[in-house]
C-alpha positions in Angstrom: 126.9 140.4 155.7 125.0 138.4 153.3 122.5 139.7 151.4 118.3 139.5 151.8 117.4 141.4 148.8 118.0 143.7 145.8 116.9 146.9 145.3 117.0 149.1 142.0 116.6 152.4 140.5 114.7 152.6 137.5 115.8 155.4 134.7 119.2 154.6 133.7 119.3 151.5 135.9 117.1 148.7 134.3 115.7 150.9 131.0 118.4 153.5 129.2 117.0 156.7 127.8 118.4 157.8 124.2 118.1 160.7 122.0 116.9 158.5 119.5 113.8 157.9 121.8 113.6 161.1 124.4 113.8 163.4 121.7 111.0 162.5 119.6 108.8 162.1 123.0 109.6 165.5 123.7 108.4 166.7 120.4 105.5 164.2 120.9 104.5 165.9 124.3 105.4 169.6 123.0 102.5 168.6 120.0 100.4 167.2 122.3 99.8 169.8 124.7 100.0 172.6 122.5 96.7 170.7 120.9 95.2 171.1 124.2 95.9 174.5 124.9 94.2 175.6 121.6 91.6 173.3 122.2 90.8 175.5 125.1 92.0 178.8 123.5 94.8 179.0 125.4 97.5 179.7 122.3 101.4 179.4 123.3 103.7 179.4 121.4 105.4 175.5 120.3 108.8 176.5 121.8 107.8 177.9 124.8 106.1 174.7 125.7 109.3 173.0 124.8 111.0 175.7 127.3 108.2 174.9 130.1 108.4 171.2 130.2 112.5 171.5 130.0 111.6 173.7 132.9 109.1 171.8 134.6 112.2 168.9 134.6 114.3 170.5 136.5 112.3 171.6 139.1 111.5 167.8 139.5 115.1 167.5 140.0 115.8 170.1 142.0 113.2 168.7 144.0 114.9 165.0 144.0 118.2 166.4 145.0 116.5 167.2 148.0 114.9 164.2 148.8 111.2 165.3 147.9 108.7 165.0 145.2 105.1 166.0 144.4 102.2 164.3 143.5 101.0 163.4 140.1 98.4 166.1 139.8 101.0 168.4 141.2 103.3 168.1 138.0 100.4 169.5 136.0 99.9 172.3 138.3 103.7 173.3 138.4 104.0 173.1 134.2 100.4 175.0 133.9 102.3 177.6 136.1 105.2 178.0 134.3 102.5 178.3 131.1 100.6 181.1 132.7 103.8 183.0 133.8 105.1 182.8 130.2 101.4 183.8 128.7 100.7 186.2 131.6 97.1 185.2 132.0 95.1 182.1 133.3 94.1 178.9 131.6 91.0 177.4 131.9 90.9 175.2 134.9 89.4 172.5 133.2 92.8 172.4 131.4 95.0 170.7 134.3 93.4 167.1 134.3 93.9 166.9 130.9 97.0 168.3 130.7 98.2 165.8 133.2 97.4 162.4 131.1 99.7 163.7 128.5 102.6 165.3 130.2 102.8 162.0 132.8 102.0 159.3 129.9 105.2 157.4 128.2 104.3 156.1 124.5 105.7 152.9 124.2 107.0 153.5 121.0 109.0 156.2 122.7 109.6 154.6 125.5 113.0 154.1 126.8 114.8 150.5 126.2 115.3 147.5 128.6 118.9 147.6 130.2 120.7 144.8 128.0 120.6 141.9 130.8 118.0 143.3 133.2 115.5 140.7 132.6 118.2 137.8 133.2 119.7 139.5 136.1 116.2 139.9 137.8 115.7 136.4 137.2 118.6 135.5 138.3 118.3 137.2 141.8 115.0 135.5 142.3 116.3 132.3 141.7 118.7 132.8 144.6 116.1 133.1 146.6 116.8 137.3 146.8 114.0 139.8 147.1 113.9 142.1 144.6 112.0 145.9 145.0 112.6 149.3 142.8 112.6 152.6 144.2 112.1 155.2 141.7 112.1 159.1 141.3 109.6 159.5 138.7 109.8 162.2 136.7 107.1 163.6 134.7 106.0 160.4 133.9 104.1 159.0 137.0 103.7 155.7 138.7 100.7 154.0 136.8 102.3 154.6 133.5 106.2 153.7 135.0 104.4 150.4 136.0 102.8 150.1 132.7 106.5 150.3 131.1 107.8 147.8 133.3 105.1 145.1 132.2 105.6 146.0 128.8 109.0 144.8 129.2 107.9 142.3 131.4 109.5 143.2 134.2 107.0 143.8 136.7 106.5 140.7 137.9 109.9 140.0 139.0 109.8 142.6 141.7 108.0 142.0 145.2 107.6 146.0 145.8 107.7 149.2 144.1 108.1 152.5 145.6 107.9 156.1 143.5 108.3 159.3 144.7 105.1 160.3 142.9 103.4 158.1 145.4 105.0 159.0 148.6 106.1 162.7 147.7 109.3 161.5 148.9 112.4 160.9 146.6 116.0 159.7 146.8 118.2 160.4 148.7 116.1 160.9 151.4 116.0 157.5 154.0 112.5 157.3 154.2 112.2 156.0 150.5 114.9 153.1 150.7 113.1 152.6 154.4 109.6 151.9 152.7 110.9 149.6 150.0 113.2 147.6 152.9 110.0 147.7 155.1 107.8 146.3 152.7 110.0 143.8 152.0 110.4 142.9 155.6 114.1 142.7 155.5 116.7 145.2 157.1 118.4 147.7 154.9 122.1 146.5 156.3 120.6 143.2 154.3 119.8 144.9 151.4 121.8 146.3 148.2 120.7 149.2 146.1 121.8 149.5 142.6 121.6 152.5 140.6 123.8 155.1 138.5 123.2 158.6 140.3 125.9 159.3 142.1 124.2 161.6 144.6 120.5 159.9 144.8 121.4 156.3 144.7 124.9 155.6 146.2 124.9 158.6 148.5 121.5 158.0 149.2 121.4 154.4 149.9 124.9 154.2 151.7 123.4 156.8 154.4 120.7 154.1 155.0 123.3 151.6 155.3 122.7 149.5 152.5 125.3 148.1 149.9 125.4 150.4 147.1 126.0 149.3 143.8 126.9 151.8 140.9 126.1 151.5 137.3 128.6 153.2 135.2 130.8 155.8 135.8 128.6 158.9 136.6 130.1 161.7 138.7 128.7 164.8 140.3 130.2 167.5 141.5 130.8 167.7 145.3 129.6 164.1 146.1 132.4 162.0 147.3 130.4 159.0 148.4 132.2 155.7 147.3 129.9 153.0 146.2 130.3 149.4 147.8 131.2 148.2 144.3 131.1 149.2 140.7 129.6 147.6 137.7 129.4 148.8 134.0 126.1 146.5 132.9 123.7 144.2 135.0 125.6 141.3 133.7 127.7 141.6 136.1 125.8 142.7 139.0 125.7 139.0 140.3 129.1 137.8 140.0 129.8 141.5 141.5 127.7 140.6 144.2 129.3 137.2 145.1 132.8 138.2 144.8 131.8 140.6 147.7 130.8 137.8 149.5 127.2 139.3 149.7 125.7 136.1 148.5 125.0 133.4 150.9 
């Protein structure tokens, strides 16, 4: 069936996250709030702020995994927890809002890199007359700043929707989210391809919606058997992937 449009994960899809980059943001956000906390007398201890965002990440994925997110205020909330527990008394509220604009921003000097090819790939699509949407689980970093990223690396533009799970406390793999994105394209998801690398969120997720799934990579997980619709190793080769399927008109 030919295709309509193209839908795409973002982490690890169309930017790549490296230790040269995440690990100096980490440090960055460990500084940062431990700043804040003092600034409201609220000591802790450097490394177990490291240990509460680490922690505050996987409950985000946990979360994910099961197909649902919280809101962007909510990530605040669920890392000042984790503080409090670890300090056994509680901060001042005037702490969260704060602490939210620097756990959810993304430096752009920290930021992750542009996928070699995404920018030509997009492009590309567009210029075959595809629709193009993302569907992202954001993780601490939220949706205005994740949107921020993508016209730093001017990106935004090429895409006619974007869905986060920040926004509709829904993440992959639940249907709903590849729904939205399909719906506010206005095309049905059995004419629609999803590309993205997690195994269990994007090809599981987006072949139970019956859409095309498209892997990046080689990423496995244990217990998910789902077989994507094709494999690619780069976005280069996404289109001729495509075509070769015959999902090209």
């Amino acid at each position: 069936m030919p295709l309509k449009a193209v839908i795409f994960d973002l982490w690890e899809t169309l930017i790549q996250d490296r230790p040269d980059r995440n690990q100096p943001r980490r440090a960055w956000r460990v500084e940062a709030v431990s700043a804040l906390l003092a600034k409201h007398g609220f000591d802790v201890d450097t490394a177990a702020i490291g240990a509460a965002l680490d922690a505050t990440n996987v409950a985000l994925t946990r979360m994910h995994d099961e197909g649902r997110d919280i809101d962007a205020p909510g990530r605040a909330t669920l890392l000042l927890g984790i503080l409090q527990q670890q300090a056994n008394r509680r901060a001042p509220e005037s702490v969260a809002d704060e602490l939210l604009e620097i756990i959810a921003a993304m430096p752009l000097d920290l930021a992750p890199h542009l996928a070699p090819g995404a920018l030509e790939t997009l492009t590309g699509l567009r210029n075959l007359g595809l629709a193009t949407a993302l569907v992202s689980n954001a993780g601490m970093t939220t949706a205005p700043n994740l949107r921020r990223l993508m016209r730093h690396y001017g990106i935004e533009e090429l895409f006619d929707v974007l869905v986060f799970s920040d926004e509709l406390q829904l993440a992959k793999p639940d249907p709903r989210i590849f729904e939205a994105a399909a719906r506010g394209l206005r095309v049905e998801v059995a004419h629609c391809a999803f590309v993205g690398d997690n195994p269990h969120n994007d090809v599981a997720g987006s072949l139970a919606v019956g859409m095309f799934a498209v892997q990046i990579g080689a990423k496995t997980r244990d217990g998910v058997t789902a077989v994507p619709s094709a494999r690619i190793d780069t976005l280069s080769e996404l289109i001729p992937a495509l075509q070769a399927e015959a999902r090209l008109a």
